[in-house]
C-alpha positions, -999 to +999 in steps of 0.1 A: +207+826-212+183+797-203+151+797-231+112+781-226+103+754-247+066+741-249+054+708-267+081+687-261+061+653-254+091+629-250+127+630-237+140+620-273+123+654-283+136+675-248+175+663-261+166+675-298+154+713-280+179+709-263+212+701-286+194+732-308+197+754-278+229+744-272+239+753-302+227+788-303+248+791-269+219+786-246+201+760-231+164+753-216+154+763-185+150+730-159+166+705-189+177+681-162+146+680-143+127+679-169+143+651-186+137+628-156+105+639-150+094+629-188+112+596-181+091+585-148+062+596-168+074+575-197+083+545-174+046+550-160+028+551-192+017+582-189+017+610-218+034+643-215+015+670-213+041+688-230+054+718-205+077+712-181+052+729-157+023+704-168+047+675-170+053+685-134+024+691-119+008+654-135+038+640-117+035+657-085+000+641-088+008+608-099+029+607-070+002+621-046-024+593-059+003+567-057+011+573-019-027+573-015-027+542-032-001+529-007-019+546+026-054+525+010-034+490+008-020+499+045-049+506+058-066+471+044-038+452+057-040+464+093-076+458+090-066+422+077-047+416+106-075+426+129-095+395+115-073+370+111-087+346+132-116+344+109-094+346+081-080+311+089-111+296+094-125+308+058-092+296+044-096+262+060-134+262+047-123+272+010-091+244+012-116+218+024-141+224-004-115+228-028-102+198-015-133+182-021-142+191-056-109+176-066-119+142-050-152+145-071-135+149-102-110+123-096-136+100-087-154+108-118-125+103-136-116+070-123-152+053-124-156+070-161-119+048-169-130+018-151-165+014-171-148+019-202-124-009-195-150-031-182-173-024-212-143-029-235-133-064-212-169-072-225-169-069-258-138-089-263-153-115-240-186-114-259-161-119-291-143-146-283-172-170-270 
């Protein structure tokens, strides 16, 4: 005989129910799907609702949101592919710039170093006269 349990939240709780059932000679209806169903939930971060049929049905729709998910990012990379021609030329545009703001602040950098030592030069010149 196979018995309903409600409010079991976590699969520590679902082997607690179910070692008790056990132990009365029975056990809980669906224990081994349920079990993995609270641990995909529990890998996903998502709370139990704490039924096996709520626990199933938010998994059933995690899953159907996930593969949406999936069909969404597809879908953007065909399109992607579509313009790739113009996808080069903006990469080659943002490289170049990129390319050039790092010349600007090594430039900075270096005149910034080279008046410091010159103004430094000066005051030991100025020092030693």
């Amino acid at each position: 005989m196979a018995i309903r349990v409600d409010g079991i939240e976590s699969e520590d709780e679902l082997r607690k129910a179910q070692a008790a059932a056990q132990a009365q000679g029975t056990s809980i209806t669906n224990y081994n799907e349920w079990a993995s169903i609270l641990q995909e939930l529990q890998e996903g971060g998502i709370e139990s609702t704490g039924s096996y049929a709520g626990d199933k049905a938010k998994l059933e729709e995690v899953r159907a949101a996930v593969a949406d998910y999936v069909a969404q990012l597809e879908a953007e990379q065909k399109t992607q592919v579509l313009n790739t021609p113009q996808n080069k030329e903006t990469e080659k545009v943002q490289e170049a710039t990129a390319t050039d703001k790092e010349q600007v602040i090594k430039a900075n950098v270096a005149n910034a170093t080279s008046s410091e030592i010159m103004a430094n030069y000066m005051k030991y010149y100025h020092l030693l006269l």
